[in-house]
FIDO-211636 format. One line per field, with one value per residue (C-alpha): residue number from 1; x, y, z. Coordinates in steps of 0.001 Angstrom, whole numbers, plus 500000, padded with zeros to 6 digits. Each point is the difference from the previous one (the first is absolute). Layout:
! residues N
roke	(NUM, ...);
u	(X, ...);
v	(Y, ...);
w	(Z, ...);
//
This chain:
! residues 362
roke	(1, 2, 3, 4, 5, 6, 7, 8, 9, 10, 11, 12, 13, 14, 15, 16, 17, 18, 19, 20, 21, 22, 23, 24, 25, 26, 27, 28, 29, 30, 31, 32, 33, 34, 35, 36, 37, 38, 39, 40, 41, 42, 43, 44, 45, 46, 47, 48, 49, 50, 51, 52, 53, 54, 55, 56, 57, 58, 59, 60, 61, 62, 63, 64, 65, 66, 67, 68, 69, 70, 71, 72, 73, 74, 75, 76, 77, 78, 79, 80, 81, 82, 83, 84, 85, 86, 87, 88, 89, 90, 91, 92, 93, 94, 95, 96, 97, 98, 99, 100, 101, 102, 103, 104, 105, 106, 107, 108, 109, 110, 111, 112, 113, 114, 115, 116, 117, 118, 119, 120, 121, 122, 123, 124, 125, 126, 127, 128, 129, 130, 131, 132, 133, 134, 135, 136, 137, 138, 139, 140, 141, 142, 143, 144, 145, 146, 147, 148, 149, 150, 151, 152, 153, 154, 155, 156, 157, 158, 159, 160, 161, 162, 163, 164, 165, 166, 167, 168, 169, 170, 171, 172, 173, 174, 175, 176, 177, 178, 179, 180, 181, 182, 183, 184, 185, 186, 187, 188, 189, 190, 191, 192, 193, 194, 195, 196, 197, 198, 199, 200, 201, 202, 203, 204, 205, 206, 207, 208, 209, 210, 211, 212, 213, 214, 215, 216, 217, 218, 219, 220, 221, 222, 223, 224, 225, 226, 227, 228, 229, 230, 231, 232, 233, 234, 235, 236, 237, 238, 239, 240, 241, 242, 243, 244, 245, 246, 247, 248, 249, 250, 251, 252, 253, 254, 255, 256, 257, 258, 259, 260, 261, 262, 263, 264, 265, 266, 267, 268, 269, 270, 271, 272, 273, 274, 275, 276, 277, 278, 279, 280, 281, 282, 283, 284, 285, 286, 287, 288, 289, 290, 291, 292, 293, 294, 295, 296, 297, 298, 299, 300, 301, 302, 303, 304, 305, 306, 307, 308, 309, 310, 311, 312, 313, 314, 315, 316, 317, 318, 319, 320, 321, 322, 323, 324, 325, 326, 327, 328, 329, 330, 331, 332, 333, 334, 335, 336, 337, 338, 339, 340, 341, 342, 343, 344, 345, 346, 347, 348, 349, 350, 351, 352, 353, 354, 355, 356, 357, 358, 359, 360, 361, 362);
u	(412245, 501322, 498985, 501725, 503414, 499555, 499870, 503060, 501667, 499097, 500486, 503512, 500905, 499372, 502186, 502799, 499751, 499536, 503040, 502017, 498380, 501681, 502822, 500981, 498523, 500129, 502619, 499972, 496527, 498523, 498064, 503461, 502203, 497095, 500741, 503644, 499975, 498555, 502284, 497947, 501548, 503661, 499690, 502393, 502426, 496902, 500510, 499391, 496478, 499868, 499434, 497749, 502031, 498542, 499614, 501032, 497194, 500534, 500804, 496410, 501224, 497736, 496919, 501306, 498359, 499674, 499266, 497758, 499389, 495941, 499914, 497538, 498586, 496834, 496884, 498145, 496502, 499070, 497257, 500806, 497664, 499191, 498215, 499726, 501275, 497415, 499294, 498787, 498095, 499015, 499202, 498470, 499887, 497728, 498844, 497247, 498274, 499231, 500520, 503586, 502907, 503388, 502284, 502953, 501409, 502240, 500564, 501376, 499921, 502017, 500299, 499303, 497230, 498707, 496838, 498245, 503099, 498891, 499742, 498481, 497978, 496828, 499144, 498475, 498930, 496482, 500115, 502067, 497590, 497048, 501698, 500662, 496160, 499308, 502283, 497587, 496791, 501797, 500882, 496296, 498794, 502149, 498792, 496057, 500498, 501776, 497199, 497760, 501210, 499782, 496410, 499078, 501860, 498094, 496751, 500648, 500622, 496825, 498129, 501744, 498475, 496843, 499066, 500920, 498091, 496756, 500412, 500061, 497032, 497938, 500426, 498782, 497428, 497375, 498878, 503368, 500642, 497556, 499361, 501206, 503668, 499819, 499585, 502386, 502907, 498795, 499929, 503718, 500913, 498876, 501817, 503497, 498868, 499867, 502777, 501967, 498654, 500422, 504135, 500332, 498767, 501931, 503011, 499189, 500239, 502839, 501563, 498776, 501025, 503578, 499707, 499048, 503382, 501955, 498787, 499994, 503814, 500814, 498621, 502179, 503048, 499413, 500109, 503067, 501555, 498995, 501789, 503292, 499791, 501911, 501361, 497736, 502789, 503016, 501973, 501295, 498198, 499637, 498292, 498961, 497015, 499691, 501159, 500633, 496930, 497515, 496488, 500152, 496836, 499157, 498795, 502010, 503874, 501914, 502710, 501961, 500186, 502702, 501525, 498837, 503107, 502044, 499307, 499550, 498827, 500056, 496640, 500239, 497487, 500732, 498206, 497002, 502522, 503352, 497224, 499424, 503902, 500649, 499500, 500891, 503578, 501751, 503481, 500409, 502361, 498868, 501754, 499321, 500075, 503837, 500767, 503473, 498941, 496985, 498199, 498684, 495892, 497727, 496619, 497488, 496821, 498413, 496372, 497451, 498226, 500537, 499178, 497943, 500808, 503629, 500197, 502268, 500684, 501982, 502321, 502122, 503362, 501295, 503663, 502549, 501845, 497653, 503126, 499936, 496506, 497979, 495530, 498872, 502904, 500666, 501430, 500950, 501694, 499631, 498149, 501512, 497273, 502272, 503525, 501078, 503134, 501063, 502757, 500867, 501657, 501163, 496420, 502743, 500616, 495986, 498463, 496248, 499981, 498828, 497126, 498799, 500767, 497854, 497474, 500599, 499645, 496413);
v	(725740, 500172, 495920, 499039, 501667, 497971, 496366, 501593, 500265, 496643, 497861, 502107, 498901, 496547, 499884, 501371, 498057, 496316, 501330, 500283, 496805, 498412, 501547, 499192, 496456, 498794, 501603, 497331, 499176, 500522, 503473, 501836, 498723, 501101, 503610, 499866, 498955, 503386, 501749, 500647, 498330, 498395, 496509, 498081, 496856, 498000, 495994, 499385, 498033, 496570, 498551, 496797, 496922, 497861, 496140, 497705, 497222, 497000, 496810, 497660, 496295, 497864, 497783, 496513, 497861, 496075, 497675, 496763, 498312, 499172, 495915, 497736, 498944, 499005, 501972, 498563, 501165, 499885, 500792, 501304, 497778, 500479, 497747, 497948, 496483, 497542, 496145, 498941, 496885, 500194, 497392, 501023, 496705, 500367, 497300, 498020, 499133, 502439, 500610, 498563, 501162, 500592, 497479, 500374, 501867, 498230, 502731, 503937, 502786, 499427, 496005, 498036, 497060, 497158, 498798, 498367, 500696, 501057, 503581, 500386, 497121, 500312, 498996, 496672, 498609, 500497, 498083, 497236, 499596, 499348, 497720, 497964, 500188, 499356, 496952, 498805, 500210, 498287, 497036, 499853, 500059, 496939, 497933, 500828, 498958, 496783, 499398, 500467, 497582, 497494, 501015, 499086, 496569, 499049, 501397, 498414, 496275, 500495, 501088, 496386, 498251, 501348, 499613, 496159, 499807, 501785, 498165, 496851, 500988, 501052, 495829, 498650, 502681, 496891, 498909, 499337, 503849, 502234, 503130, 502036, 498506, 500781, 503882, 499686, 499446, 501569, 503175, 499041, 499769, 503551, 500979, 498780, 501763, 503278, 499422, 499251, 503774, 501655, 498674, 501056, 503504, 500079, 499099, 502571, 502871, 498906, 500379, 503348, 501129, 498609, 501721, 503068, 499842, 499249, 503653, 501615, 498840, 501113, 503026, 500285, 499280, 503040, 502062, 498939, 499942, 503440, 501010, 499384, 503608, 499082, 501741, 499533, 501221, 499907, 503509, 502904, 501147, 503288, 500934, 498054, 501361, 496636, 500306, 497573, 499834, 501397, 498668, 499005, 501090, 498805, 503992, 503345, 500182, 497103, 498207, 500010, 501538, 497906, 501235, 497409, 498387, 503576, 501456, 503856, 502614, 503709, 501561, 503638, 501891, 501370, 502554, 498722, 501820, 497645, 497088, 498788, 500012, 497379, 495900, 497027, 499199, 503585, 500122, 502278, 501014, 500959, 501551, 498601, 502223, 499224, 497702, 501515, 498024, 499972, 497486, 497358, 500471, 499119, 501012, 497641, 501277, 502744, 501275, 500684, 502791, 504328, 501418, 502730, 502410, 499709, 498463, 497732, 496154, 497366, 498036, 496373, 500179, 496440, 500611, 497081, 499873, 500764, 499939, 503703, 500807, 500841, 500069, 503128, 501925, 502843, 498621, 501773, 498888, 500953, 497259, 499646, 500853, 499608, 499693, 501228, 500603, 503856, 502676, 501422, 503082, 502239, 501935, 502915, 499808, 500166, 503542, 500181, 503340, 498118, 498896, 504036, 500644, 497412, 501087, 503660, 499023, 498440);
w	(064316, 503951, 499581, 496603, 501631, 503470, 497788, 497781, 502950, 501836, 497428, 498810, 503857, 499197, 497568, 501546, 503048, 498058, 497722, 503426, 501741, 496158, 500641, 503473, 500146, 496557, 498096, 496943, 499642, 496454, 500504, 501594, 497428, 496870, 501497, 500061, 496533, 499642, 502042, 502598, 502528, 500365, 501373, 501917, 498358, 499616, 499013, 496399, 499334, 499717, 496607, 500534, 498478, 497549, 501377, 497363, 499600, 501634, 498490, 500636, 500133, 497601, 501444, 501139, 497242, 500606, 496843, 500283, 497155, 499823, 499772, 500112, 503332, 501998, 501460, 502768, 500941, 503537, 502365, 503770, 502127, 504109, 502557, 502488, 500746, 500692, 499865, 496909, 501712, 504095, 501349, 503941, 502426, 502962, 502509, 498567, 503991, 502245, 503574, 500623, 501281, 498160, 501546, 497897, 496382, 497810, 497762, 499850, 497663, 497018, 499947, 497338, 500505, 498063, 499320, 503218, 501724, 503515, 501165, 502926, 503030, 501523, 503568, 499403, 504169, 499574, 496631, 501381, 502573, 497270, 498312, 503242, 500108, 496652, 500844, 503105, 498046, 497052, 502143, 501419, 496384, 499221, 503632, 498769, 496256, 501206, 502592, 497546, 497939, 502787, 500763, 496128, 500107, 503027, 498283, 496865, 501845, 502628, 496253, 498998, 502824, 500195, 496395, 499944, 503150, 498662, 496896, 502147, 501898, 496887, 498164, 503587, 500039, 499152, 503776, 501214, 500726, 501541, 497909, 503080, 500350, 496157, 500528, 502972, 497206, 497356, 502664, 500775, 496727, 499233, 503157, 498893, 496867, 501314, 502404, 496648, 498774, 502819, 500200, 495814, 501058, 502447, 498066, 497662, 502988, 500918, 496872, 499341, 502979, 498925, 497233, 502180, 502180, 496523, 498655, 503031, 500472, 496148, 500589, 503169, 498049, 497508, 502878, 501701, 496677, 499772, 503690, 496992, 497868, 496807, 497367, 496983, 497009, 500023, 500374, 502878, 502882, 499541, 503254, 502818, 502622, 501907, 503640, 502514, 502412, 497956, 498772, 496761, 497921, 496489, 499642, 500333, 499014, 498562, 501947, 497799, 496059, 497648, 496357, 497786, 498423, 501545, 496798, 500391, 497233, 499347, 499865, 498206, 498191, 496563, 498009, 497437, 497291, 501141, 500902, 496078, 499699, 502513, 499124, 502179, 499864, 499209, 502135, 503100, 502614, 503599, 502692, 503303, 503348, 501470, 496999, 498241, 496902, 497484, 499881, 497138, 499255, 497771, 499047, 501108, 499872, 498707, 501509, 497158, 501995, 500423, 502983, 499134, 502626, 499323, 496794, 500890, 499368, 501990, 498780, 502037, 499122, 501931, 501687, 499207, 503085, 503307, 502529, 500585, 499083, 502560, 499989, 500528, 499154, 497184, 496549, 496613, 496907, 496183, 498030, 495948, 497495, 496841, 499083, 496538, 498163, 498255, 499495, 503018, 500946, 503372, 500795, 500506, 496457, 499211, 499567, 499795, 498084, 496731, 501452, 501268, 496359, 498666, 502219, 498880, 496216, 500838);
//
């Protein structure tokens, strides 16, 4: 009982003093003025409540509406292609002798050669000294066919001689000539025979040996022609590895490495989907590293085999103008499958909600 009278009294207390606290601090608030209403407690001149205005609704300006009218126009298909530049025919040049020394270079980077037009000379001193040998033993050749030839006309007239004389011998051979004198020109007659062989074969050595020097100094010839490197097409130099006194080799890197004609193509590999789509001829336009323009392409040629690890075909697209194309560098362009004429419209004015709903309705 003591208890129930100790919370009546605490919690009367608490009462009283928030009533006060309401009083004193916050004379107008809601609870304070609920009890003056019922006369419990006079409140001060308190501000009359503020009655929360209505905002009229704003005036929404329509949506800015622009009208195209659909017309007829034309829809081109392309396909984004990527590669690299390259030479659609190399032609590499390297020395064709071995062991000489680059004595000069008649051509650079970037120039455009004929064909046969020098590029590059060969030490040719030990060559030229070959030839002046070849030149020697030529000459001797000539002095032992011509010597020869004397040797067989003085055969062939002591053959002359001696015949007429053994013949003479043989009609006296009945007691006016002794059998031995007889044999004496018979033997001398076989003598100027074999002389007259002996001169013929010699003759024919001579000759051959003319012959000899004649192959020898063709063969001699190739090889100073070949101290000359010459271009063997017609088109740019697109690298030269020659340098001036080094060996040349007919093995290892080229000398030089020329763009056949300076035409240069774009290699890229399509997908085996795209690959069926593409045929020899189709339009393109590339865009060249530092070139503000596109460039004219067409497509040239178009490989017949997938990779199968990447599934991927290549494709030649050849560039018409080569002045800022560069081998080895990155190309791209968009190649045109199909052109085709239709309605068209803004794709802003397009919505793609039919097609969800056709899906739906499945």
């Amino acid at each position: 009982m003591r208890r129930g009278l100790v919370l009546i009294a605490f919690f009367t207390a608490l009462l009283v003093g928030g009533l006060w606290s309401g009083k004193t601090f916050a004379p107008c608030s809601r609870p304070i003025a609920a009890l003056a209403k019922f006369g419990l407690y006079v409140s001060a001149e308190c501000p009359p409540p503020e009655v929360a205005t209505v905002e009229a609704p704003r005036e929404v300006d329509p949506p800015a509406v622009t009208v195209v009218a659909a017309k007829k126009r034309e829809f081109v298909d392309r396909l984004f292609v990527s590669g690299t530049l390259v030479a659609r025919e190399e032609a590499e040049v390297a020395a064709r002798i071995d062991g000489l020394t680059i004595v000069e270079l008649d051509a650079e980077d970037g120039d455009y050669v004929s064909a046969g037009q020098v590029l590059a000379r060969l030490d040719r001193t030990q060559l030229d000294a070959l030839l002046a040998q070849n030149d020697a033993a030529t000459a001797r050749a000539d002095g032992a066919i011509e010597q020869s030839r004397n040797l067989i006309a003085q055969a062939e007239v002591q053959v002359n001689w001696t015949s007429d004389d053994f013949d003479r011998a043989r009609k006296l051979a009945g007691g006016v000539m002794s059998a031995s004198t007889i044999e004496q020109r018979e033997t001398a007659l076989k003598t100027a025979q074999a002389q007259l062989g002996a001169a013929k074969n010699a003759l024919t050595v001579a000759e051959a040996d003319r012959k000899s020097r004649d192959a020898e100094r063709r063969e001699l010839l190739v090889r100073v022609a070949r101290t000359e490197v010459a271009a063997p097409v017609s088109g740019v130099v697109s690298r030269r590895s020659a340098k001036l006194g080094a060996t040349a080799a007919s093995a290892g890197e080229p000398l030089f490495r020329i763009v056949a004609d300076g035409a240069i193509d774009l290699e890229a590999e399509v997908p085996e989907q795209s690959l069926a789509r593409l045929a020899v001829g189709m339009p393109a336009k590339l865009r060249l590293p530092g070139a503000a323009d596109d460039v004219e392409g067409t497509v040239r040629l178009v490989n017949q085999e997938v990779d199968k690890a990447s599934r991927t075909g290549k494709v030649r697209i050849a560039l018409a103008d080569v002045s800022r194309a560069r081998i080895g560098a990155f190309a791209s362009g968009e190649v045109e499958l199909a052109r085709r004429s239709g309605i068209g419209a803004p794709a802003s004015a397009l919505s793609r909600d039919w097609a969800w709903r056709a899906l739906l309705a499945l």
